[in-house]
CHARMM internal coordinates of N, CA and C (Angstrom, degrees):
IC EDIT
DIST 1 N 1 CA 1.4496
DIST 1 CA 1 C 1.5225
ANGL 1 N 1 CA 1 C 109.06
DIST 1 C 2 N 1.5843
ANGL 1 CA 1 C 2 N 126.53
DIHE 1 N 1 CA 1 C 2 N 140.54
DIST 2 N 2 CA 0.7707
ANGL 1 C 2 N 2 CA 123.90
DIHE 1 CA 1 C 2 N 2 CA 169.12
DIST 2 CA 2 C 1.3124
ANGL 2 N 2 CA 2 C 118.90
DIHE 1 C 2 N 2 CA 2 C -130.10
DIST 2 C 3 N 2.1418
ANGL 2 CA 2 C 3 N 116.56
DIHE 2 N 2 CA 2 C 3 N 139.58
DIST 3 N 3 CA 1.3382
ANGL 2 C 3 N 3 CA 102.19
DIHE 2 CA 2 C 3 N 3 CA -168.30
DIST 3 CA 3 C 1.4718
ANGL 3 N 3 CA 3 C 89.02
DIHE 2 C 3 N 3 CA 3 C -104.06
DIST 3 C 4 N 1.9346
ANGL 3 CA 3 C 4 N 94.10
DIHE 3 N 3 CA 3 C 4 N 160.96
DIST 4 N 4 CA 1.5325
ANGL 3 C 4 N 4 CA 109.48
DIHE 3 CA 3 C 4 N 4 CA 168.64
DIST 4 CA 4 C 1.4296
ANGL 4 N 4 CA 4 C 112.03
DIHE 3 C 4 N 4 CA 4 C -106.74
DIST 4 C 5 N 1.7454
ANGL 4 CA 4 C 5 N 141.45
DIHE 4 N 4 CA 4 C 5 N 129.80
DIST 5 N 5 CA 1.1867
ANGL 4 C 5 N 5 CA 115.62
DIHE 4 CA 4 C 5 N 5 CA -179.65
DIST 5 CA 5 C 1.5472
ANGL 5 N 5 CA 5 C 86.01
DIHE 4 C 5 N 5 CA 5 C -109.31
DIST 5 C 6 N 0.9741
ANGL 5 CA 5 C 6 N 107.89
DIHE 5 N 5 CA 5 C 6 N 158.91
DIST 6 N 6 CA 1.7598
ANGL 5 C 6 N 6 CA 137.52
DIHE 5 CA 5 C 6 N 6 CA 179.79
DIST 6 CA 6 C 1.3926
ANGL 6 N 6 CA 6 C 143.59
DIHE 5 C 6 N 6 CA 6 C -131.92
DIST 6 C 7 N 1.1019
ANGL 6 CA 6 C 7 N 126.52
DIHE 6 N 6 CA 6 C 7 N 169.61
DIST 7 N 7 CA 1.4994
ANGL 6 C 7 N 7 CA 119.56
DIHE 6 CA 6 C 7 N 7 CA 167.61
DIST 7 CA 7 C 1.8056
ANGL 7 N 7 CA 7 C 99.99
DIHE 6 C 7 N 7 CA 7 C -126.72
DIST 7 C 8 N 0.8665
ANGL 7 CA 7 C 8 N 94.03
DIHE 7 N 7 CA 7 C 8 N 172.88
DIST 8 N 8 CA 2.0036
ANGL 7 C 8 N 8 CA 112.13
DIHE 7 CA 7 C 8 N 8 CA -174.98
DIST 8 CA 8 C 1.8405
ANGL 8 N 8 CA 8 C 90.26
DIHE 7 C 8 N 8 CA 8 C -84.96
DIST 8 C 9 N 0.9450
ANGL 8 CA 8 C 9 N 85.41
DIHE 8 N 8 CA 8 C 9 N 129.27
DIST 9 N 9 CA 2.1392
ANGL 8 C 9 N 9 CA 106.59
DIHE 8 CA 8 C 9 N 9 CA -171.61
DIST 9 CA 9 C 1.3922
ANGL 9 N 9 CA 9 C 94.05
DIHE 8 C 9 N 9 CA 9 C 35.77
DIST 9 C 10 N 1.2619
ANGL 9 CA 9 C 10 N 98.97
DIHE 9 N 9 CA 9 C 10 N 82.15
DIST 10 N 10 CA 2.1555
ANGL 9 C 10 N 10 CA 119.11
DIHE 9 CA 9 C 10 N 10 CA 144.76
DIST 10 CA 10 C 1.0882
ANGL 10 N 10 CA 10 C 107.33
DIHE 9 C 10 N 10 CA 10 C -116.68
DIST 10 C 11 N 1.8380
ANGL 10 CA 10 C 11 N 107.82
DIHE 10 N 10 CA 10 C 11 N 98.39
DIST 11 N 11 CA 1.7035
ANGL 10 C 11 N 11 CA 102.19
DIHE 10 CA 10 C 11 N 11 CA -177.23
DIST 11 CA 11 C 1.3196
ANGL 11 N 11 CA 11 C 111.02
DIHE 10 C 11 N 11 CA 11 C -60.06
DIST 11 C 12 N 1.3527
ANGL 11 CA 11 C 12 N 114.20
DIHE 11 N 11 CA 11 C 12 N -17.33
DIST 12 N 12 CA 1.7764
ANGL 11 C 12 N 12 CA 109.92
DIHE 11 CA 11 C 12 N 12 CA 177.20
DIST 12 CA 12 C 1.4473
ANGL 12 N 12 CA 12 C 120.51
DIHE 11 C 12 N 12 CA 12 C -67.16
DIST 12 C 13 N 1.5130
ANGL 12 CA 12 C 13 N 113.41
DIHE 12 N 12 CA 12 C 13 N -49.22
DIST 13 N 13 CA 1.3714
ANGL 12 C 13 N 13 CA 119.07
DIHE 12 CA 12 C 13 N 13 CA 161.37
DIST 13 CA 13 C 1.6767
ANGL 13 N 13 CA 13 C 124.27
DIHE 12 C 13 N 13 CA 13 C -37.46
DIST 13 C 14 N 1.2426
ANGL 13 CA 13 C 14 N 106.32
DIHE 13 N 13 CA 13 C 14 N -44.72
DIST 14 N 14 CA 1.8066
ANGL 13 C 14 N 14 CA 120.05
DIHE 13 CA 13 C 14 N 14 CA 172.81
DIST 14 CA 14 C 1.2280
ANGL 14 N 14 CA 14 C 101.10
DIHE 13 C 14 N 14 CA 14 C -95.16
DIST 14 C 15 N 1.2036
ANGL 14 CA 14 C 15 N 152.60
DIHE 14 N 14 CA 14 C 15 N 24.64
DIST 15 N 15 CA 1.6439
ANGL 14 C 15 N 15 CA 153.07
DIHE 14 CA 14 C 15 N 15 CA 129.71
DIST 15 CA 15 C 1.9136
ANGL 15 N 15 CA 15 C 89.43
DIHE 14 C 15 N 15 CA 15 C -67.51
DIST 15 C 16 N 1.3421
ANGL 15 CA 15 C 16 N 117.36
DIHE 15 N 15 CA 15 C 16 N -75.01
DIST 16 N 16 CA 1.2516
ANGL 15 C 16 N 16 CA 133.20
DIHE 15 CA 15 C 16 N 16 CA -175.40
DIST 16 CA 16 C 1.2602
ANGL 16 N 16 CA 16 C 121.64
DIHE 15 C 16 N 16 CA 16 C -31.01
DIST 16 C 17 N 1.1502
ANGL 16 CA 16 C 17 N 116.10
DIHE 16 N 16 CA 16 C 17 N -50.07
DIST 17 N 17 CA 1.8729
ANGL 16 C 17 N 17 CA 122.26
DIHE 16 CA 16 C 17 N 17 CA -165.01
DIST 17 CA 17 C 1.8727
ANGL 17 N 17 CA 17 C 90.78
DIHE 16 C 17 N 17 CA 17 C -101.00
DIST 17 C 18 N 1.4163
ANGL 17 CA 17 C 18 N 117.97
DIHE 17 N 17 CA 17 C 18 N -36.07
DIST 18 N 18 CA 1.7475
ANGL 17 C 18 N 18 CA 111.41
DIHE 17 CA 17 C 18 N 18 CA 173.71
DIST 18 CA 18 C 2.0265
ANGL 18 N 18 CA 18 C 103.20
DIHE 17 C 18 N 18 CA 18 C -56.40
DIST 18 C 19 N 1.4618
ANGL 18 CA 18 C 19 N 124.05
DIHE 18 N 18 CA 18 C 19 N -35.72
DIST 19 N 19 CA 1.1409
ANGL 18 C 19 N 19 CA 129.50
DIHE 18 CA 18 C 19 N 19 CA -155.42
DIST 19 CA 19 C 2.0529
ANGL 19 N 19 CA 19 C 90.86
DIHE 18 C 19 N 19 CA 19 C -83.45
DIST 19 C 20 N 1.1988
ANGL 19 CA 19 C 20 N 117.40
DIHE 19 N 19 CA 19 C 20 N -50.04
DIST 20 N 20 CA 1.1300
ANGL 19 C 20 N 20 CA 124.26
DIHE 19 CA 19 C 20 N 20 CA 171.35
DIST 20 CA 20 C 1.6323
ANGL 20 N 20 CA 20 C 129.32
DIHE 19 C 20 N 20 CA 20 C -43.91
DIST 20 C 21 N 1.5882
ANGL 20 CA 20 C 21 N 95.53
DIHE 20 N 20 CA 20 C 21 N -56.92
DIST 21 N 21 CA 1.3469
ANGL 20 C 21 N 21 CA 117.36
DIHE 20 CA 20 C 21 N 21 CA 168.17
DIST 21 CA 21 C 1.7379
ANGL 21 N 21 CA 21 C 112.49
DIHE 20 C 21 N 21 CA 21 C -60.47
DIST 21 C 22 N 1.2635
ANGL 21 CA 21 C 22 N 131.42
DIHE 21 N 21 CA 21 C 22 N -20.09
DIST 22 N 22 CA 0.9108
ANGL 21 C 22 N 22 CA 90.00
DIHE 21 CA 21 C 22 N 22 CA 166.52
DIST 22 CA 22 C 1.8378
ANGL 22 N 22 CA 22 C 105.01
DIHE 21 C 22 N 22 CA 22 C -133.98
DIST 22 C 23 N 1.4319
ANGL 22 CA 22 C 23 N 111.88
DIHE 22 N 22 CA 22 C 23 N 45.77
DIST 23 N 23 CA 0.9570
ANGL 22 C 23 N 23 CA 124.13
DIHE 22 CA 22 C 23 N 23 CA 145.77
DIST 23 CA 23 C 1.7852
ANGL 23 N 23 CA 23 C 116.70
DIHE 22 C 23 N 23 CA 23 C -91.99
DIST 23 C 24 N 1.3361
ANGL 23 CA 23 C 24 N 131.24
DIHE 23 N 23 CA 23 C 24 N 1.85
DIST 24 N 24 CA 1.1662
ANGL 23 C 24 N 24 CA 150.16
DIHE 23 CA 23 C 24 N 24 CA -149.99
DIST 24 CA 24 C 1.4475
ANGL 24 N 24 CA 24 C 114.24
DIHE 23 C 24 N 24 CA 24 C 25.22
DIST 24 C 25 N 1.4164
ANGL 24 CA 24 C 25 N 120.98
DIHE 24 N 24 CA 24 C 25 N 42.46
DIST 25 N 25 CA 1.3834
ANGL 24 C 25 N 25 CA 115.65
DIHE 24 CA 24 C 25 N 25 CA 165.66
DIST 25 CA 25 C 1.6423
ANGL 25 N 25 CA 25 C 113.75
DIHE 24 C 25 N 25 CA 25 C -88.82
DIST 25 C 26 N 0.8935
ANGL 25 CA 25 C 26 N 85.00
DIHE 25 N 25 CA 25 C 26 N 133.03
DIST 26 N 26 CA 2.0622
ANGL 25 C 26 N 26 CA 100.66
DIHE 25 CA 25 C 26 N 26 CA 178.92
DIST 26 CA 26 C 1.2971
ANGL 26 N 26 CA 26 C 118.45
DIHE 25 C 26 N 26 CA 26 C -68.59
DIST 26 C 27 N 0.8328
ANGL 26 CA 26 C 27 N 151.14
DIHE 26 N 26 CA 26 C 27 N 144.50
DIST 27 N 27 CA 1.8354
ANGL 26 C 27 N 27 CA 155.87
DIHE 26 CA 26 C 27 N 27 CA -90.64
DIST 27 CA 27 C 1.4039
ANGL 27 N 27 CA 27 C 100.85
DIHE 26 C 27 N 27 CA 27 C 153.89
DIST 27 C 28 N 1.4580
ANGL 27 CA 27 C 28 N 108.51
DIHE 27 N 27 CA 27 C 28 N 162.69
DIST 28 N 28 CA 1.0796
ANGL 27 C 28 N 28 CA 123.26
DIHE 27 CA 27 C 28 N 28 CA 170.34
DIST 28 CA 28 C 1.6508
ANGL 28 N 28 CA 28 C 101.41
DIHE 27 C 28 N 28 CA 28 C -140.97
DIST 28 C 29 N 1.0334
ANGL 28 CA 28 C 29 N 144.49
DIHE 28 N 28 CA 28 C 29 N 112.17
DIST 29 N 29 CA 1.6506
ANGL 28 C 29 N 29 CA 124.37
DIHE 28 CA 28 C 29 N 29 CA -179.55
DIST 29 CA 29 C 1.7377
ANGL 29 N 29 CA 29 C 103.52
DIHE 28 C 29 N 29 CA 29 C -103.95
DIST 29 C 30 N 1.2401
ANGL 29 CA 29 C 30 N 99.23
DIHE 29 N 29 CA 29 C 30 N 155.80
DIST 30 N 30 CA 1.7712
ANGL 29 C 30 N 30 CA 111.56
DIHE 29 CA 29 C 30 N 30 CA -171.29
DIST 30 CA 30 C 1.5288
ANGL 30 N 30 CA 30 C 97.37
DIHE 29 C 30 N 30 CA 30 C -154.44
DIST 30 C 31 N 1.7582
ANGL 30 CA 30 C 31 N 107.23
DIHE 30 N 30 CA 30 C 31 N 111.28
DIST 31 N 31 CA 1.2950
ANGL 30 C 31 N 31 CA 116.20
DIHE 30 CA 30 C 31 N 31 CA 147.51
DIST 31 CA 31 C 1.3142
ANGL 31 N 31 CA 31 C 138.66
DIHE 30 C 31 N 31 CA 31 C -50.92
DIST 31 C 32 N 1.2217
ANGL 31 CA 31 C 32 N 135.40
DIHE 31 N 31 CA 31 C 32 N 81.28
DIST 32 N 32 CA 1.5998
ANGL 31 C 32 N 32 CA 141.40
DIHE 31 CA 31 C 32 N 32 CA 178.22
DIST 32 CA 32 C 1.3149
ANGL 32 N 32 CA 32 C 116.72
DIHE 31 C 32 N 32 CA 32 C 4.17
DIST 32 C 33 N 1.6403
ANGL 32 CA 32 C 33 N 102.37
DIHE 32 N 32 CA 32 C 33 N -51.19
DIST 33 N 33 CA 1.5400
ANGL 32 C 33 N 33 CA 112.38
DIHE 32 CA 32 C 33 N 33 CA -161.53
DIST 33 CA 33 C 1.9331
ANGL 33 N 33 CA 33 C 98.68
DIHE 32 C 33 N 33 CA 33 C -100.63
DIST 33 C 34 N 0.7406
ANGL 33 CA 33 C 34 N 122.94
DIHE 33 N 33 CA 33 C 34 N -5.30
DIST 34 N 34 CA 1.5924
ANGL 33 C 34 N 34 CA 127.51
DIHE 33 CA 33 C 34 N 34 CA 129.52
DIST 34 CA 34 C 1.7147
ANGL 34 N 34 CA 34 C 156.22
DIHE 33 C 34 N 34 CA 34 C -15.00
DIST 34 C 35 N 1.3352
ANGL 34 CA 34 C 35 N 81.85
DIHE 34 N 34 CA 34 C 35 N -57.11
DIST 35 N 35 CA 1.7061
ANGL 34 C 35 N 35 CA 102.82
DIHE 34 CA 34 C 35 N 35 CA -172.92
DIST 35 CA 35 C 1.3356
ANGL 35 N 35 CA 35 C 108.72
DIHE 34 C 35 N 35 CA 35 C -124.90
DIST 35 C 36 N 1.4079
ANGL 35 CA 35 C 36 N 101.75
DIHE 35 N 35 CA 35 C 36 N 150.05
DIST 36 N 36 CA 1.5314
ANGL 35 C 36 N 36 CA 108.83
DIHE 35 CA 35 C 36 N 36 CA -166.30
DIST 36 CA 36 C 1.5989
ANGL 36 N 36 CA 36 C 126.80
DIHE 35 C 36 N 36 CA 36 C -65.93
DIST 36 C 37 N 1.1229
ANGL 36 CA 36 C 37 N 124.13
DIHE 36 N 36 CA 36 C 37 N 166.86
DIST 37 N 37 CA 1.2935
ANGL 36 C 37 N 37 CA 124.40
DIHE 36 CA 36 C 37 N 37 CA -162.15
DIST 37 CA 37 C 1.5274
ANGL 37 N 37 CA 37 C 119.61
DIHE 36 C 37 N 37 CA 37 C -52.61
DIST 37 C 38 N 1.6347
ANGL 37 CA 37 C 38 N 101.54
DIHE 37 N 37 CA 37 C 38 N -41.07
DIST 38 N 38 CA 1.3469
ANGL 37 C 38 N 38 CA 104.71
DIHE 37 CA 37 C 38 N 38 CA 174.28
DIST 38 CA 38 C 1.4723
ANGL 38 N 38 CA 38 C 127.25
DIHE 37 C 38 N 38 CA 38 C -62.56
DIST 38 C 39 N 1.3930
ANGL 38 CA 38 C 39 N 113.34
DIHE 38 N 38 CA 38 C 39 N -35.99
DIST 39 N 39 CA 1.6063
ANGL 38 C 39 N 39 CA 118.86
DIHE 38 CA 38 C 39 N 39 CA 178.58
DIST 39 CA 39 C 1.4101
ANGL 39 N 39 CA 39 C 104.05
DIHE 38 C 39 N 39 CA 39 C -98.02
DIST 39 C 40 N 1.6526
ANGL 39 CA 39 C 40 N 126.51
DIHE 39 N 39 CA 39 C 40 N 20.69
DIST 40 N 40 CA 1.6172
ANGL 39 C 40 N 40 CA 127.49
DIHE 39 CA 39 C 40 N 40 CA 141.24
DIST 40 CA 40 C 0.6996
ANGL 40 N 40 CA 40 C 108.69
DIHE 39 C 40 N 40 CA 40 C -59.78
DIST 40 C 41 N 1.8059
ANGL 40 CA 40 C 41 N 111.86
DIHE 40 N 40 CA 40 C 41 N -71.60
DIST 41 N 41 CA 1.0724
ANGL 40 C 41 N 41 CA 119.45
DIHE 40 CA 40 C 41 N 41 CA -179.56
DIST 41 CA 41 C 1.2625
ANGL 41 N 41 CA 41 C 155.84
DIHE 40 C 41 N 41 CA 41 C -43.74
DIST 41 C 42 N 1.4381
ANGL 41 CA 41 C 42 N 111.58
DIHE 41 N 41 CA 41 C 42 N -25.90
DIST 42 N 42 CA 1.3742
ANGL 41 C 42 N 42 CA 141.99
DIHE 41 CA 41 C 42 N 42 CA 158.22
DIST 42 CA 42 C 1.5707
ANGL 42 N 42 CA 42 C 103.69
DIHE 41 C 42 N 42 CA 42 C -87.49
DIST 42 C 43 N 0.8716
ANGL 42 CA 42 C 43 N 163.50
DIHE 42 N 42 CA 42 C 43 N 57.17
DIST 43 N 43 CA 1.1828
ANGL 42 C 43 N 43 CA 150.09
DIHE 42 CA 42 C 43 N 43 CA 27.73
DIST 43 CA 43 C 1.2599
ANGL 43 N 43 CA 43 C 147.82
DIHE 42 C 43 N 43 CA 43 C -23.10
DIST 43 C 44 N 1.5123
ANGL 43 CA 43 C 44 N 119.53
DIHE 43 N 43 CA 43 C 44 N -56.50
DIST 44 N 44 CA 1.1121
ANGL 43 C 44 N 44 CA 107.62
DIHE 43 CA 43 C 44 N 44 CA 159.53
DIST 44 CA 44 C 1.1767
ANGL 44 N 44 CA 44 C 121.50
DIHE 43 C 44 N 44 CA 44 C -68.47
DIST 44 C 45 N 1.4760
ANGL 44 CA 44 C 45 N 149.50
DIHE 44 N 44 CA 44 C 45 N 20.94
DIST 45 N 45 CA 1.4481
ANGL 44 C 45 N 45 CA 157.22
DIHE 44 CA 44 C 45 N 45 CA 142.84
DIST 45 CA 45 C 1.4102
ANGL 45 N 45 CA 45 C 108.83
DIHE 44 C 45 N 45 CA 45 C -50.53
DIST 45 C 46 N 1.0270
ANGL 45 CA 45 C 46 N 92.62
DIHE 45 N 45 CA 45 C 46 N -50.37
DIST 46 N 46 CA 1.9127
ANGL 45 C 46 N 46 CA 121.88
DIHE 45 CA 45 C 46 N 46 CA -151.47
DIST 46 CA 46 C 1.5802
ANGL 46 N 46 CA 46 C 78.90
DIHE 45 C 46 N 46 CA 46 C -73.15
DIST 46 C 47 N 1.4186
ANGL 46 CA 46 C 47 N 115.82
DIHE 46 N 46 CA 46 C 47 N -65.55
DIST 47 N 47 CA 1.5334
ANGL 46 C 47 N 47 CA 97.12
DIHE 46 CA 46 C 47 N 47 CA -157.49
DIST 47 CA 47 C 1.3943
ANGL 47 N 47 CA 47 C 110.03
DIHE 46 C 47 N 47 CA 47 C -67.47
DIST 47 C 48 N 1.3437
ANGL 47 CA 47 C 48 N 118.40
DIHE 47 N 47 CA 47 C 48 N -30.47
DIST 48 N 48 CA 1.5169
ANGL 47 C 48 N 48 CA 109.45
DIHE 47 CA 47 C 48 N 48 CA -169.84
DIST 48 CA 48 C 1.4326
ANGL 48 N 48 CA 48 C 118.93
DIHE 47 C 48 N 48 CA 48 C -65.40
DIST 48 C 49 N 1.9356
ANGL 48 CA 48 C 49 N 112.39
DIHE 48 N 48 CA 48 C 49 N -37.37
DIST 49 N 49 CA 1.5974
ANGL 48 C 49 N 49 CA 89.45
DIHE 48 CA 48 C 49 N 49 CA 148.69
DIST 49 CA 49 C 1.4431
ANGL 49 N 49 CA 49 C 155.15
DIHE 48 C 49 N 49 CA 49 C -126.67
DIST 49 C 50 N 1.8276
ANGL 49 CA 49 C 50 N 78.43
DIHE 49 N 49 CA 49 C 50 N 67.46
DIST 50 N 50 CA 1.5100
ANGL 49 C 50 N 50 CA 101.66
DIHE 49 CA 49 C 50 N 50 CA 148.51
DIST 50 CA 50 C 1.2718
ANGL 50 N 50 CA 50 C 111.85
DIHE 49 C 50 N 50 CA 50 C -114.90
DIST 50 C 51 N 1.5662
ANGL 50 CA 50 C 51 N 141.32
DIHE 50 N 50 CA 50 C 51 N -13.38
DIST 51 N 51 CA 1.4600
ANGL 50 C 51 N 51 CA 116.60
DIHE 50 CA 50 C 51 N 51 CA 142.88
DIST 51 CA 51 C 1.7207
ANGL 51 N 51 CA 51 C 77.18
DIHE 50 C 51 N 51 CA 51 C 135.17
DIST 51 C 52 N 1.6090
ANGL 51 CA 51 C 52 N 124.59
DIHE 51 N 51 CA 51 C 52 N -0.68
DIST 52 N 52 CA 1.6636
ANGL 51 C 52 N 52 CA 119.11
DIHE 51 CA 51 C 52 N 52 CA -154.78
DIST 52 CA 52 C 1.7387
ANGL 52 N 52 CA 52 C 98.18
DIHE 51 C 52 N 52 CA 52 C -88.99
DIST 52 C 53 N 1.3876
ANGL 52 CA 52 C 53 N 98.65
DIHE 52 N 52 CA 52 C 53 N 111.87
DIST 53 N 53 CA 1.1423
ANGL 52 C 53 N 53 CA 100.57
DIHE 52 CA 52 C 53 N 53 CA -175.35
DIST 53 CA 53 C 2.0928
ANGL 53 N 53 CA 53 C 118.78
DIHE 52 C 53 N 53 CA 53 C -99.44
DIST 53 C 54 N 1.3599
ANGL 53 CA 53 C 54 N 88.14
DIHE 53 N 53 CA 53 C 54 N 2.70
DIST 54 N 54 CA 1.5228
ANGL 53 C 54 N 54 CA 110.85
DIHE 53 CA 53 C 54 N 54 CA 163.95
DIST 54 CA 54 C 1.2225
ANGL 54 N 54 CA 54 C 131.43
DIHE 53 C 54 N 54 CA 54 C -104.63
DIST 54 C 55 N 1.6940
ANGL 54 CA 54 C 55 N 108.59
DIHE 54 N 54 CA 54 C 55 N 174.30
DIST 55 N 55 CA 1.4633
ANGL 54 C 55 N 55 CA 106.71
DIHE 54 CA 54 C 55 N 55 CA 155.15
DIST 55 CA 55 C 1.8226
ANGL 55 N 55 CA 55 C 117.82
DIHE 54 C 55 N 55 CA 55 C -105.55
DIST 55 C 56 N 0.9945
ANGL 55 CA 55 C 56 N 104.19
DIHE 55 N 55 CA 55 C 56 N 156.69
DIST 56 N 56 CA 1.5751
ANGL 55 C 56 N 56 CA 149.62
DIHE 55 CA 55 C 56 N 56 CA 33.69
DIST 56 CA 56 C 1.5942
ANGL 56 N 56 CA 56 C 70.27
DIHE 55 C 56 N 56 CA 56 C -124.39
DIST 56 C 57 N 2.1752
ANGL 56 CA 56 C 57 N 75.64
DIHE 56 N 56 CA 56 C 57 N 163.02
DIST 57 N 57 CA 1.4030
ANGL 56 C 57 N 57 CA 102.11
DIHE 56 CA 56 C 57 N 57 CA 166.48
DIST 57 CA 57 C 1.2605
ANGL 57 N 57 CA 57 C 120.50
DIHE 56 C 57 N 57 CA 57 C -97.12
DIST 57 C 58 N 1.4659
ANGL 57 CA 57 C 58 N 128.76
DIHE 57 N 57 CA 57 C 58 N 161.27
DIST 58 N 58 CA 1.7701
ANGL 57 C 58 N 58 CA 103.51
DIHE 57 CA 57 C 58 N 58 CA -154.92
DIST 58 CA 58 C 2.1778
ANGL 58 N 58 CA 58 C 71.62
DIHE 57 C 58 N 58 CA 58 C -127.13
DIST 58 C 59 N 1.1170
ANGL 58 CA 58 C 59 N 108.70
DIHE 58 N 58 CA 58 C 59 N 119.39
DIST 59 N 59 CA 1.6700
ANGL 58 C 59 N 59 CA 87.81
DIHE 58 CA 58 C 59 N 59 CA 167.11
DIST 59 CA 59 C 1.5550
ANGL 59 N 59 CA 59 C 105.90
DIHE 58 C 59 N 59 CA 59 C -126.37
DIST 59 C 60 N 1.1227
ANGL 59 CA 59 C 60 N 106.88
DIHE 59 N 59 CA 59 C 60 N 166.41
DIST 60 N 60 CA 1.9010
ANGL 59 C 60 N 60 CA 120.48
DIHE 59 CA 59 C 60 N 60 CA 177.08
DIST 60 CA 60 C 1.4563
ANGL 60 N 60 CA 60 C 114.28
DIHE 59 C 60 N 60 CA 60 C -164.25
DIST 60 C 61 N 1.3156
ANGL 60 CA 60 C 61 N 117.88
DIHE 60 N 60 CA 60 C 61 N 106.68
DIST 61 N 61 CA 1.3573
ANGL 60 C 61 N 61 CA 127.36
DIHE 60 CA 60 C 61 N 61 CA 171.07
DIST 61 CA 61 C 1.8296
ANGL 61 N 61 CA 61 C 86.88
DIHE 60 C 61 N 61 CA 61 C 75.95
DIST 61 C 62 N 1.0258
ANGL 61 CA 61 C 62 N 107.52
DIHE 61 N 61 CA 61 C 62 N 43.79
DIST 62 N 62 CA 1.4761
ANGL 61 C 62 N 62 CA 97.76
DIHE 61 CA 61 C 62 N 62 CA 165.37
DIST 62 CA 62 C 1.3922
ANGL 62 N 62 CA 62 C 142.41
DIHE 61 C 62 N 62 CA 62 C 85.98
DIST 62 C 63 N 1.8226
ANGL 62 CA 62 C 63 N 88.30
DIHE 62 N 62 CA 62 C 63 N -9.92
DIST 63 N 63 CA 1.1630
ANGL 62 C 63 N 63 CA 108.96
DIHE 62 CA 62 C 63 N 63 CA -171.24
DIST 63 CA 63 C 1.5849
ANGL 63 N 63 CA 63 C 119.81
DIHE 62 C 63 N 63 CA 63 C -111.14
DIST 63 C 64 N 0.8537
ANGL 63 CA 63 C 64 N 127.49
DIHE 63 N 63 CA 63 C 64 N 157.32
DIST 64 N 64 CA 2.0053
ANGL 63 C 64 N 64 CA 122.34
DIHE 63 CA 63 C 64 N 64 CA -177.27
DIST 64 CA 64 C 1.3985
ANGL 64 N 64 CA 64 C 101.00
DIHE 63 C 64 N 64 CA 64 C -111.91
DIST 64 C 65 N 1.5554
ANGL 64 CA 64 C 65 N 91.51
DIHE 64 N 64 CA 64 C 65 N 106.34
DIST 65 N 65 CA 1.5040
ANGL 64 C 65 N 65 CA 116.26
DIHE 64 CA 64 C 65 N 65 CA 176.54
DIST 65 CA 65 C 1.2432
ANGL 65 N 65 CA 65 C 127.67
DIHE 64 C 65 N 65 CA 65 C -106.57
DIST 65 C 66 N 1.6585
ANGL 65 CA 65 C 66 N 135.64
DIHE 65 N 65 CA 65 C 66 N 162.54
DIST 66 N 66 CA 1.3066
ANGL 65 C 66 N 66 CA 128.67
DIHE 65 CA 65 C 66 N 66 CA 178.18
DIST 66 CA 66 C 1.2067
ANGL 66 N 66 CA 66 C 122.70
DIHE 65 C 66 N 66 CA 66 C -72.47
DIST 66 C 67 N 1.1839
ANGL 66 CA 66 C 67 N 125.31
DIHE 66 N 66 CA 66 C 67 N -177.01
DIST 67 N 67 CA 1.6456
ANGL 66 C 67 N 67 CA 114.88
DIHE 66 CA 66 C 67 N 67 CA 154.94
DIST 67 CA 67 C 1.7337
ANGL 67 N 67 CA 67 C 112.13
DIHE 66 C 67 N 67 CA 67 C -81.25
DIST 67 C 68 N 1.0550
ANGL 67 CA 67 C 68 N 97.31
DIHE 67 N 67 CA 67 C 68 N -9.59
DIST 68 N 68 CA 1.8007
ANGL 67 C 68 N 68 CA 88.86
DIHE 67 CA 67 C 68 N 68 CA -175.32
DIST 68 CA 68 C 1.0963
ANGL 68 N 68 CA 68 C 90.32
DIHE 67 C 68 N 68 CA 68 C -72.03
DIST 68 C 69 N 1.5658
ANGL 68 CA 68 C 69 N 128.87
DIHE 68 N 68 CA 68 C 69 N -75.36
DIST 69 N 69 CA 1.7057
ANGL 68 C 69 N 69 CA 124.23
DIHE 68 CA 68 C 69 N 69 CA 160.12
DIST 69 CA 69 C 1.2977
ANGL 69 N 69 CA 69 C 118.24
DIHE 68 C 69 N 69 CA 69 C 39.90
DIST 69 C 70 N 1.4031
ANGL 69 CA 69 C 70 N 97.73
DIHE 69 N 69 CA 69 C 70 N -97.45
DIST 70 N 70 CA 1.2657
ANGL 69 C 70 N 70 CA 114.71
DIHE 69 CA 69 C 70 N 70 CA -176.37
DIST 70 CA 70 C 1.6712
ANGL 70 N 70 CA 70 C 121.69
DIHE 69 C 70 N 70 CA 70 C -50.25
END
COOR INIT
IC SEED 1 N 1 CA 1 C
IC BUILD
């Protein structure tokens, strides 16, 4: 499973989940401004060290991956 985190109109995020969708890999997507402080925060952890200073976040098994990745 892989989650997407996002913001509300990130054409990159909807490049992301359109590229998924029709690779038929299953996703989970999560708006940033959404979820509670603690699992912000643990995200934005996650991305900072991996260096992701954008959106979306692409994660799998925990990890913040590209789209080539996948």
């Amino acid at each position: 499973m892989i989650d997407i985190i996002g913001t509300k109109n990130c054409s990159k995020c909807t490049i992301v989940k359109k590229i998924l969708d029709e690779k038929h890999i299953v996703y989970y997507y999560l708006d940033i401004n959404d979820i509670s402080a603690e699992e912000k925060e643990w995200y934005m952890n996650l991305a900072k060290k991996a260096n992701q200073k954008n959106f979306p976040l692409i994660i799998k098994e925990g990890k913040i991956i590209t789209i080539e990745e996948i």
